[in-house]
N, C-alpha and C positions, 0 to 999 in steps of 0.2 A: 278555177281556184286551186292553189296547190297548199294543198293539206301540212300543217304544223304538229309538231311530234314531241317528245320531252329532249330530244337535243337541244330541238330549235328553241326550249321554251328554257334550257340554262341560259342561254345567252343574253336573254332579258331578261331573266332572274339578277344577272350580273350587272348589267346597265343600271336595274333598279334598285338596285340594294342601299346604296347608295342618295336616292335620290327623297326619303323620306327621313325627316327626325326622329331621333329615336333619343331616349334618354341614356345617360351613362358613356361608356366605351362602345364604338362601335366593332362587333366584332369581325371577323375576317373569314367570310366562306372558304368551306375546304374547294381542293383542287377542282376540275373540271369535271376529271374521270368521275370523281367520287359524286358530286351533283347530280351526272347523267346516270350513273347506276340507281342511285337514290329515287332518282323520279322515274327513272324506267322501270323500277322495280316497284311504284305505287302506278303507273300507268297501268301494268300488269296485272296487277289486284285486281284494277275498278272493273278488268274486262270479265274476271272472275265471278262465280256465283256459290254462294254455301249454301247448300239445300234447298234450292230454290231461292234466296234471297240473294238481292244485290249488295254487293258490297259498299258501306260507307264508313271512312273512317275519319281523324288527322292526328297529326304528329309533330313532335316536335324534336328538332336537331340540337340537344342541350344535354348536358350532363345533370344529372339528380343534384349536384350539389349546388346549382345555379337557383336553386327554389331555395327561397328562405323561409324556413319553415319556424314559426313562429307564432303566439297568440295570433296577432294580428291577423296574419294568411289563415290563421285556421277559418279565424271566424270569417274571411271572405271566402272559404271553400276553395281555398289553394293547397293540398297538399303530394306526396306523390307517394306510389308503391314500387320499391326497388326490388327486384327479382334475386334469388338468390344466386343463378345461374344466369347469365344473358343468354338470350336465345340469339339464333341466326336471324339477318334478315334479308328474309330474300319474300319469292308474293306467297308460296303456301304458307309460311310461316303467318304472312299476314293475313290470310284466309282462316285462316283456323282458331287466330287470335281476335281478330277486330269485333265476332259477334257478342263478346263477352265486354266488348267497350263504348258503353252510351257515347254517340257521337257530340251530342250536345253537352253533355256535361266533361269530359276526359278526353285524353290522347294517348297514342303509344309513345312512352320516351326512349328516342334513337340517340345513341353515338357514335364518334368517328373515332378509332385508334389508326393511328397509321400501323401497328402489325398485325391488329384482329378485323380492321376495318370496319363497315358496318354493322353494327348489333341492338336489337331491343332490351333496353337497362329495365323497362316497367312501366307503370301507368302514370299518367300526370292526371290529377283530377284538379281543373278550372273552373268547375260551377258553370253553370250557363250563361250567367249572362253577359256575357260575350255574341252571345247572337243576337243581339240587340245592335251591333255593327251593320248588321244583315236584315233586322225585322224590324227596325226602329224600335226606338225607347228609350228611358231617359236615367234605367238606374247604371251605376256604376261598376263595369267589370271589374275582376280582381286583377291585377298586374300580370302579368309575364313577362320572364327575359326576354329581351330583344333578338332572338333566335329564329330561325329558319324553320317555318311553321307549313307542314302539306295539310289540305281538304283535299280530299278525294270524295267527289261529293255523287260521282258516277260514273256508267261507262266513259272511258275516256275524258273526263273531269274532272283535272287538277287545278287548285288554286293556291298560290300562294305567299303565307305573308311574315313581315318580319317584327313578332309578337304579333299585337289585335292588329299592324296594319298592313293591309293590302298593298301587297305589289302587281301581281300581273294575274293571267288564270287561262289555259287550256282548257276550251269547251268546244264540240264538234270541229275541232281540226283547225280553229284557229286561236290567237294569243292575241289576248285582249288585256288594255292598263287600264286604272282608275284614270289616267288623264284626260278620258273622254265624259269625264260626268256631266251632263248635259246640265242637270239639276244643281251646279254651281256655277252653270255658262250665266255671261252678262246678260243674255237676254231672255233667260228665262227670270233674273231676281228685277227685271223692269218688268216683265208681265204680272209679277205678284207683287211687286212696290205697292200697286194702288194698296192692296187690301192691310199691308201692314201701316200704311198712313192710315186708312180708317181705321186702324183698330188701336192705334197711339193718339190719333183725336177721341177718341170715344174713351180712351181709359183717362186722359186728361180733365173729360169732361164728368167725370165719376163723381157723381153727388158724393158719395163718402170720401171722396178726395179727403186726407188732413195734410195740411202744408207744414212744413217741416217735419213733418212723420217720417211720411212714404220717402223711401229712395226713389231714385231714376229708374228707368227700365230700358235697357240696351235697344236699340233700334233693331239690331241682330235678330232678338233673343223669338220676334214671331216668324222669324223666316228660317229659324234651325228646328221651333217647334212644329211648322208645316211642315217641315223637310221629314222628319221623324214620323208623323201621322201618314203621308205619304206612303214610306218606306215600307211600313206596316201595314198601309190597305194593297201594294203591288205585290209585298211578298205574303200574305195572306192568301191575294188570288192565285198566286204562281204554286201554292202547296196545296188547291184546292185540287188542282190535275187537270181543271175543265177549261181553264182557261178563260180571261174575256175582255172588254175593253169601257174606259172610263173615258167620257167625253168634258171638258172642260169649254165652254164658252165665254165670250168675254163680257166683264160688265157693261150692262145695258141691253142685251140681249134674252134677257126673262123672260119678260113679257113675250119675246117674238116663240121662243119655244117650249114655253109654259104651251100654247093654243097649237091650234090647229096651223102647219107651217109645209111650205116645199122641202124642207131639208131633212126633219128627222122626224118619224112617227113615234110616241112615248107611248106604251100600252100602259104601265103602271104612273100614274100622274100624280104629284106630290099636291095640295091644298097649300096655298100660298101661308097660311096660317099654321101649317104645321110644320116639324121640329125639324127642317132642313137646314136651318143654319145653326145647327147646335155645337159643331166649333166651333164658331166666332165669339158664342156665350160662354164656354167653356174656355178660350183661348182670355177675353177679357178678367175672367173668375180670376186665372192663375195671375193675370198680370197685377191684380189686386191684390191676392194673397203672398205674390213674392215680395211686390213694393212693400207692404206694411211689414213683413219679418225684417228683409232685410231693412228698411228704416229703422228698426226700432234694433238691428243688431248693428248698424255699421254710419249711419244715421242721414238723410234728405241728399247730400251732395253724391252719396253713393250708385252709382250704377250698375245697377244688375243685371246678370247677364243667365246663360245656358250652363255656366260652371257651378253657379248660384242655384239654380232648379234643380239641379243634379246632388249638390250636395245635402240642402236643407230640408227637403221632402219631409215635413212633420205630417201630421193628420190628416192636415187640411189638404196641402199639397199633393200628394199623394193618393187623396180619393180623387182630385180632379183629374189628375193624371192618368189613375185607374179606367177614369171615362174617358179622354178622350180615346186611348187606345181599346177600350169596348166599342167605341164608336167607328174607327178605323174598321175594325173587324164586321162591324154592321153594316159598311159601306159598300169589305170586299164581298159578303154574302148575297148581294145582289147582284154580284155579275154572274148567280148559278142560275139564271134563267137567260134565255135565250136574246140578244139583246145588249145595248149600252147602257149602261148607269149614266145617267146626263148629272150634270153639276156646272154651277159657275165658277169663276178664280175664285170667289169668297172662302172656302167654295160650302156653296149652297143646292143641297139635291131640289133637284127639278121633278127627276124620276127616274123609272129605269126599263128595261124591257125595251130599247131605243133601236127601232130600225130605222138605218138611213134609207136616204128615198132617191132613188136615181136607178139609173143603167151602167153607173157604175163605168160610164165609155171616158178614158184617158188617156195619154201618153204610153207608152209602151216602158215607159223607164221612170223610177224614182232617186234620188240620190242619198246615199249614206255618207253619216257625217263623220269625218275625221278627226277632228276636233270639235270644245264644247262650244263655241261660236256657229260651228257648220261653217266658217270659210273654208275648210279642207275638205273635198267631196269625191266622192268615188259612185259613180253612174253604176243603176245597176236595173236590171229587166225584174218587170213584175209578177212576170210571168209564174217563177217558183212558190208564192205566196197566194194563201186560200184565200175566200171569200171575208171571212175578218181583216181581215190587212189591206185588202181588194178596197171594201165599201170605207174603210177610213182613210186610207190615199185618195179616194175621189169625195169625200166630204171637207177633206182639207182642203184639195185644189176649188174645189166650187166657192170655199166660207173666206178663205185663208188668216181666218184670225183663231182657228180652233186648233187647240192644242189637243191631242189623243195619245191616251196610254195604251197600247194591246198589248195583251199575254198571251201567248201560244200555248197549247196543249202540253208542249214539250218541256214550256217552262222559261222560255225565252221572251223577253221585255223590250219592246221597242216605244220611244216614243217621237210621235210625230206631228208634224204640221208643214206651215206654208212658208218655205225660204226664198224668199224675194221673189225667184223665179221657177221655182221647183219644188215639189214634194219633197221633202227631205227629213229623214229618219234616222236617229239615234238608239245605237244599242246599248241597254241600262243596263251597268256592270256594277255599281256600287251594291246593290241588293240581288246580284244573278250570279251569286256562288255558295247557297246552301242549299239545304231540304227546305 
């Protein structure tokens, strides 16, 4: 493997700049030189440590006057602090400054003069939830300029985006894009189709149905809200530190791993009777309480969607919402014991404590996906990868209809299963560039 560096990581900064919508005027990155100094000079940092702590910061390449500061931005927790002086920027400068800058909430704001060159103008504070790109969720960041945005989220770990969207990211030595979201591939939204068809028959079938009341409800709108519950129980485990892995099985397979089975032993066993599928109750709640608002704001022919949750969130909506993301978090807290959290696509807990059962004897190679389909594949030895990665490439080869999420100690997300003829593995980068 040859190792990628913040040169290598302008050049696809360039490529992609370009390749996401952005509202308004697009604006135009400065020169080359000025890029590579910029990101060589936050590689620099992350290598950095103040007083024993690791350096985390991000930043945004925009002038103070590009924030509109305003009622409105206040009350979304937009505003910024302009220095009276600019300081230099170079990485002490950054080392000295970033502890004094919640990484979740704020940035350092950089500009470019072509005579004074780079300089920190002050702090942008953004509110947090902007990490909700990252941890799933469903409220509403506050806007940003469409500006050239760094994470520096650790040693050697740059990511970055143009406002809240991601373009590429620098992590142990290699340059990874959104384009590989596995979790948008065609066939990952055919293995969860079943369950948003049952869960549109069932809310159809809603005794409190009022006809002409309720609007429509997007087809969309339960496969962005699994996407989100999801996002939220990987990056939950990924800032646990300990790491672990969620096993997905396919429906009709319950019963066979609910009992006593050749494939995975459960030490903690869920009662068929208790509260494993409390998404699907809590996914149909919301599909109720959005149809009846928006019916009664927009009226029956209306179809509502993920824009609609996001923005209406009154009481009701809002405590649901509340839980499914307690429940997310319930989910990840079980992968702190030793073991798989098992679930079906519904997904419905089974249990967790889940050792697979074998010898673990396979192939000497798995393949990484290059795109989200996995027709693009890059062969690679399994040899560099522990015993967690080991026992769920050989659970996939024996089942191959089992989907698996592992997270690594380090923090790194793979997910995998059985591609037609190979174990085949995808690196999860939508939610693998924060704390």
């Amino acid at each position: 493997m040859i190792h990628k560096y913040p040169q290598d990581l302008v050049g696809s900064l360039q490529d992609k700049w370009h390749g996401l919508s952005a509202a308004g005027e697009l604006r135009i990155l400065p020169e080359t030189s000025v890029l590579e100094d910029l990101l060589s000079t936050c590689y620099q940092a992350s290598q950095m440590r103040e007083e024993s702590r690791d350096i985390s910061f991000r930043l945004m390449l925009a002038e103070p006057e590009e924030y509109s500061i305003n009622e409105e931005s206040l009350l979304q927790g937009v505003f910024t602090l302009k220095f009276t002086e600019p300081r230099p920027f170079n990485a002490y400068e950054l080392l000295k400054l970033v502890p004094s800058i919640n990484f979740n909430n704020s940035l350092v704001g950089v500009r470019f003069k072509e005579k004074e060159g780079l300089q920190i103008w002050g702090v942008i504070h953004s509110g947090s939830r902007w990490t909700q790109v990252i941890h799933g969720g469903s409220k509403q960041a506050a806007p940003l300029p469409a500006a050239l945005a760094i994470n520096v989220v650790g040693p050697g770990r740059l990511t970055l985006f143009r406002g809240l969207d991601l373009l590429v990211q620098l992590t142990g030595g290699r340059i990874i894009a959104p384009s590989i979201n596995v979790f948008q591939s065609q066939w990952m939204n055919v293995r969860f189709g079943n369950i948003q068809d049952q869960l549109a028959s069932l809310h159809a079938q809603n005794p409190l149905l009022v006809k002409n009341e309720w609007s429509r409800i997007d087809p969309n709108f339960v496969g962005k809200l699994y996407l989100e519950f999801f996002k939220h129980v990987i990056s939950t485990v990924r800032r646990s530190g300990h790491g672990g892995t969620i096993l997905s099985f396919p429906a009709g397979m319950e019963n066979i791993i609910s009992h006593d089975n050749p494939y995975i032993s459960i030490k903690y066993r869920f009662t068929r009777d208790s509260a494993g599928g409390q998404l699907k109750t809590l996914v149909l709640e919301i599909m109720q309480a959005l149809a009846t608002i928006c019916g009664r704001l927009y009226g029956p022919d209306y179809l509502a969607g993920w824009n609609d949750y996001v923005a209406l969130q009154g009481k009701r909506l809002a405590q649901l919402d509340e839980q499914v993301f307690k429940y997310a978090r319930f989910v990840a807290s079980l992968t702190g014991v030793d073991g798989a959290v098992v679930t079906t696509e519904a997904p419905e807990l089974i249990g967790y404590g889940g050792i697979i059962q074998g010898n673990f004897e396979m192939g000497e190679h798995v393949s990484k996906a290059l795109d989200p389909e996995g027709m693009s594949r890059q062969i690679e030895r399994i040899e560099s990868v522990g015993t967690r990665h080991r026992s769920l490439y050989y659970l996939c080869k024996r089942l191959q209809n089992v989907l698996g999420i592992v997270v690594s100690q380090d923090a790194k997300v793979r997910a995998v299963t059985w591609g037609e003829d190979t174990v085949i593995y995808w690196d999860v980068i939508p939610i693998d560039f924060a704390l």
